[in-house]
C-alpha positions in Angstrom: 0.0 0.0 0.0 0.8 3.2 -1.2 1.5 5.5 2.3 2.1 8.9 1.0 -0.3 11.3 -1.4 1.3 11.8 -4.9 1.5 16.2 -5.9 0.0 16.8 -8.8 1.9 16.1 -11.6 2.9 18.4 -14.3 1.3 19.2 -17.8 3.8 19.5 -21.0 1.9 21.9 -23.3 3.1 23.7 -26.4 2.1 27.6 -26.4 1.5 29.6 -29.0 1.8 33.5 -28.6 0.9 36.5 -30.8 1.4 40.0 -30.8 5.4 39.5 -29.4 7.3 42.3 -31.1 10.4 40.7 -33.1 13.3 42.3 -31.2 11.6 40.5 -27.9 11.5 37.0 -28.9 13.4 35.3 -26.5 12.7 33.3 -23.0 12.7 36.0 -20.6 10.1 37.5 -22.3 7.7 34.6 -22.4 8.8 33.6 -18.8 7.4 37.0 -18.0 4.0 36.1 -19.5 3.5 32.7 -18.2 4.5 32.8 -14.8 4.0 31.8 -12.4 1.7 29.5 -14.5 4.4 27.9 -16.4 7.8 26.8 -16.6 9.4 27.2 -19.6 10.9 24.3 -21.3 12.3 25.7 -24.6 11.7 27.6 -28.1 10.3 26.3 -31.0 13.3 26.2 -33.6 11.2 28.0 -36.1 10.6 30.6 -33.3 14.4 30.6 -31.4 16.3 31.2 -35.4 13.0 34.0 -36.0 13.0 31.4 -39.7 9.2 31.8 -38.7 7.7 34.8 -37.6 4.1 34.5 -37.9 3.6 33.1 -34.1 5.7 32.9 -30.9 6.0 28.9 -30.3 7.4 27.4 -27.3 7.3 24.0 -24.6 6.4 24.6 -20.8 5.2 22.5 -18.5 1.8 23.5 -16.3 0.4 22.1 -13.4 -2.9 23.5 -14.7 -3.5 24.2 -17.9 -6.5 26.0 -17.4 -4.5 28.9 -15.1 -2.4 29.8 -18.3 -3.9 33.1 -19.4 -5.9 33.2 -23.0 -4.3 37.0 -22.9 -2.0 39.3 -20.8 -0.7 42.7 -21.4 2.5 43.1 -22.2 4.8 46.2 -22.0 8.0 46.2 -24.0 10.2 49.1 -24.7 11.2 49.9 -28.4 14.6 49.4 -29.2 16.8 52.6 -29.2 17.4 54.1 -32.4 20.6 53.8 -33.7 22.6 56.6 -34.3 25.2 56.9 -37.9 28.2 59.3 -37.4 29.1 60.4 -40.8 32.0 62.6 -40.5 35.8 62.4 -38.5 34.5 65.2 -35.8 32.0 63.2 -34.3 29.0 65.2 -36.1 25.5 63.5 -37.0 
């Protein structure tokens, strides 16, 4: 007989996420939208080269399923422009 009560075990799903700006396709940002829901297992390939951009793909495990979120907000700061110096004395 069996003397201790098993935890819940853990649910591998595949995610798919849109609406993920291209310069913010990486782990930490998806970590920040699934947890504490999730933990992260990996990318995609198509979605870790960016050889497929039209969704955000990736492998976490859940102990609930139903707790990840159908949508979250998400608040990413653009990239800085770059800035081209075109001459010796440093002007723009």
């Amino acid at each position: 007989m069996l003397s201790r009560t098993l935890d819940t075990l853990f649910s591998k799903v595949v995610i798919e996420v849109d609406g993920i700006p291209a310069h913010a396709w990486d782990l930490d940002t998806a970590s920040k939208l699934l947890a504490p829901q999730c933990w992260l297992e990996r990318l995609d390939g198509a979605t870790s080269s960016k050889s497929d951009m039209s969704t955000f793909k990736l492998t976490a495990w859940t102990k609930d399923p139903a707790s990840i979120p159908a949508a979250k907000n998400l608040l990413i700061a653009e990239p800085e422009a770059q800035r081209v110096i075109n001459n010796a004395r440093g002007e723009n």
